[in-house]
N, C-alpha and C positions, 0 to 999 in steps of 0.2 A: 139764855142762849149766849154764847160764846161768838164775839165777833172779832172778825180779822185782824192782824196787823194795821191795813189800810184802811180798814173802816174805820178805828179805835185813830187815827194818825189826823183822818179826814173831819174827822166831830170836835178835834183841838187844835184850830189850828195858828194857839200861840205854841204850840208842843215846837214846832218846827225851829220857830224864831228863836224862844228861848235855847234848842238845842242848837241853830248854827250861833247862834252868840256865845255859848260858851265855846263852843269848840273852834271857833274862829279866835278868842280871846285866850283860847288854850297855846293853840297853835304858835300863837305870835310871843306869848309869854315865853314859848320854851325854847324858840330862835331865839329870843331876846337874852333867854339866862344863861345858851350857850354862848353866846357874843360875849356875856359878861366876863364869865366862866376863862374863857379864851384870854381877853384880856386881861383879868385878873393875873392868869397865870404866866404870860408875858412881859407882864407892864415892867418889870424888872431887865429882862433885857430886849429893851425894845428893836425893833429892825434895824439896823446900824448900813445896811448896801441902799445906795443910792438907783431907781429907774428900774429895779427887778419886782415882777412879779411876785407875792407872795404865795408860798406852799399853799397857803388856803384855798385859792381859785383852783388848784391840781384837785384838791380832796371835793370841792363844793363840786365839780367837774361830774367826776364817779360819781356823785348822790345825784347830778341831773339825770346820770345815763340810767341810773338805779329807777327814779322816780320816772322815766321815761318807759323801761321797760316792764313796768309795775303797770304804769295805764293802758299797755299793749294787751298785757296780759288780763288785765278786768274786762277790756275790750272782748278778746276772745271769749274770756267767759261768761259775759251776759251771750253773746250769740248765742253760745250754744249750752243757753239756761242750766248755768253752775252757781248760783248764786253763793254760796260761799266763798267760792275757789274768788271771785268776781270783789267780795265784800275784804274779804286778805289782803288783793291786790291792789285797793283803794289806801287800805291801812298803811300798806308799804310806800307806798306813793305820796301819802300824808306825810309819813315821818320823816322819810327822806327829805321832801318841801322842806320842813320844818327845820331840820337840821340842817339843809342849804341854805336857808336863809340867817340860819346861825351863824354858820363858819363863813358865809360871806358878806354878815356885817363887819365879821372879825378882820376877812382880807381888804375891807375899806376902811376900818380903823389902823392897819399896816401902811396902806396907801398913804393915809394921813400923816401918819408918823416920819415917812420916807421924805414928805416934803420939805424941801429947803427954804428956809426963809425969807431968802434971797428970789423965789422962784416961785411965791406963793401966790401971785397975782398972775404970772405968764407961762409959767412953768406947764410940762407935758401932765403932769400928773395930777393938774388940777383936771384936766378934759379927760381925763383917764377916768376919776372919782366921780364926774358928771355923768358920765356915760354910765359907770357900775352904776351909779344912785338912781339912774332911770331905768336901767336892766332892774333894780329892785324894788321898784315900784311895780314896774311888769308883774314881776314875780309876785308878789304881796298880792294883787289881783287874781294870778293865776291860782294861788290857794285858797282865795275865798271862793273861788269858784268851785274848787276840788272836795273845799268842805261842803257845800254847797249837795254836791253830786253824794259825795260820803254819805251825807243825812240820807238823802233819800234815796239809796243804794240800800239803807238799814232800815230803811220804812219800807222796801218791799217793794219800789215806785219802778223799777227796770226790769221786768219779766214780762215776758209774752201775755202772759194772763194776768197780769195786774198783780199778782199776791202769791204768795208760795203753796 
């Protein structure tokens, strides 16, 4: 006899752990390697304008709206039991996270760069970096909770009747 998704989910359940740890540790690796990536490809001419915002926070901006309207859209579709349409919208949502957290380690390593040495202790843009580094703590939470939801979006755990 052939059992469920959620039954086969519900009899292992380091199945779960091991799955949000890798993809929690996925996640973070590949914001990390676009951060690197970014920098890498900078480090040569670094920010040179003093007290500007960098492009990064415009681009990271669109992946929040993106990832914003990705979990609008899973929303709608668990109501009205689309489970796929539902499980899409979580991936989208994923990788945008992901990549926002990429390009905006990148625009606080810009921040960083922008500071004057003179200014490094008083200066506007150490409270600027404070406040981003606590917006990305935020953030870093709000994905493990997102992978979190992922896993068991793909275990079948959000449908009216338990299982597909």
């Amino acid at each position: 006899m052939t059992s469920s998704p959620i039954e086969r989910y519900d009899r292992e359940p380091s199945t779960f752990a091991r799955r949000f740890f890798w993809l929690t540790l996925s996640v973070f690796s590949i914001g990390y390697a676009v951060a690197r990536l970014l920098v890498a490809l900078t480090s040569r001419h670094p920010p040179d304008s003093w007290g500007h915002f960098p492009p990064a926070f415009g681009f990271s901006s669109v992946l929040l709206l993106t990832g914003s309207l990705a979990l609008q859209l899973a929303l709608q579709a668990v109501r009205i039991e689309k489970p796929a349409r539902f499980r899409r919208a979580l991936l989208v949502a994923l990788g945008s996270g992901t990549l926002f957290v990429g390009i905006q380690s990148f625009g606080l390593w810009c921040l960083v760069q922008q500071q004057r040495p003179e200014d490094v202790s008083t200066g506007v843009n150490a409270f600027i970096v404070m406040l981003a580094g606590l917006h990305g703590l935020h953030f870093i939470v709000a994905l493990m909770f997102l992978s979190y939801v992922t896993i068991k979006g793909f275990a079948a755990r959000y449908t009216s009747r338990g299982k597909e």
